[in-house]
N, C-alpha and C positions, 0 to 999 in steps of 0.2 A: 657201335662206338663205345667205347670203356672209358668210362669217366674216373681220375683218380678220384681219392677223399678229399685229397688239398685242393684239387680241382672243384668238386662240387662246393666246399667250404667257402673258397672261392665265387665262386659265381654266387651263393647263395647272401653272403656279405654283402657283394658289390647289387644285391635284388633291394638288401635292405637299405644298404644307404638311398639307392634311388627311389625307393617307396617313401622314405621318410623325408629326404628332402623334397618329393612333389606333393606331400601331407601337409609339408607347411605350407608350400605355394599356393596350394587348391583350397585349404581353411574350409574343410569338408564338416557340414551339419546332419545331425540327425544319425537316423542307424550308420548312414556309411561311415560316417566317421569312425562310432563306433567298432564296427565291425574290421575299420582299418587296423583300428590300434590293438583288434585281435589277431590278424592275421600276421601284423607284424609278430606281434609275442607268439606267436604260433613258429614264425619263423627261427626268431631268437629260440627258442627250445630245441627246433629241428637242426641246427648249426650244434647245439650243445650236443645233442643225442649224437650227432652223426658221427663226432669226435672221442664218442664216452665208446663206441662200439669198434669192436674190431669186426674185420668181415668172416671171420669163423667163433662171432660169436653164438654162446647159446644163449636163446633169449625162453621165459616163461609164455608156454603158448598166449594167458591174458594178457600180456604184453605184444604180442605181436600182434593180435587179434587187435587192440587198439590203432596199436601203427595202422595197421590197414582200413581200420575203418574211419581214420583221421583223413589216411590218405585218398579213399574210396569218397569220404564226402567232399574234401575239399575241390576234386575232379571234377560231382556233379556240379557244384556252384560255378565252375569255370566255363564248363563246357556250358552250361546254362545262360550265364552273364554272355560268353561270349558270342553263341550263338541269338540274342536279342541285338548283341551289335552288330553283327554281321546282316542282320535282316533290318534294323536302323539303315544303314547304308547303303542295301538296295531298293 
């Protein structure tokens, strides 16, 4: 499945407004909090980047290298979080 830019720009907007309005709903303490209001700004940057790159850009390999390992950690915490609630609810 081929996802346009405007597409993902898209979807990734409408992640933050729903993150940020259930931020306020949930009036989250302690690291999560924390940690909320970093993934959000992690967000906010990855919407800017996505818009600053064309798809035949050339990027500096320490550049990419971070992309991916922004991207490679943020996976493990997901897959990690997700898989304690998945085992929560059996």
């Amino acid at each position: 499945m081929n996802v346009t830019k405007k597409r993902l720009t898209q979807i990734i907007k409408e992640e933050l407004e729903e993150a940020y309005v259930a931020s306020l709903a949930a009036k989250p303490s302690g690291e999560a909090k924390m940690a909320k209001s970093q993934l959000l700004r992690t967000a906010e940057y990855s919407t800017k980047l996505i818009n600053m790159l064309e798809d035949d850009s050339d990027l500096e390999p320490w550049v990419q290298s971070k992309i991916t390992l922004a991207s490679d950690y943020l996976s493990k915490v997901y897959h990690h979080l997700h898989g304690e609630e998945v085992l929560d609810q059996e």
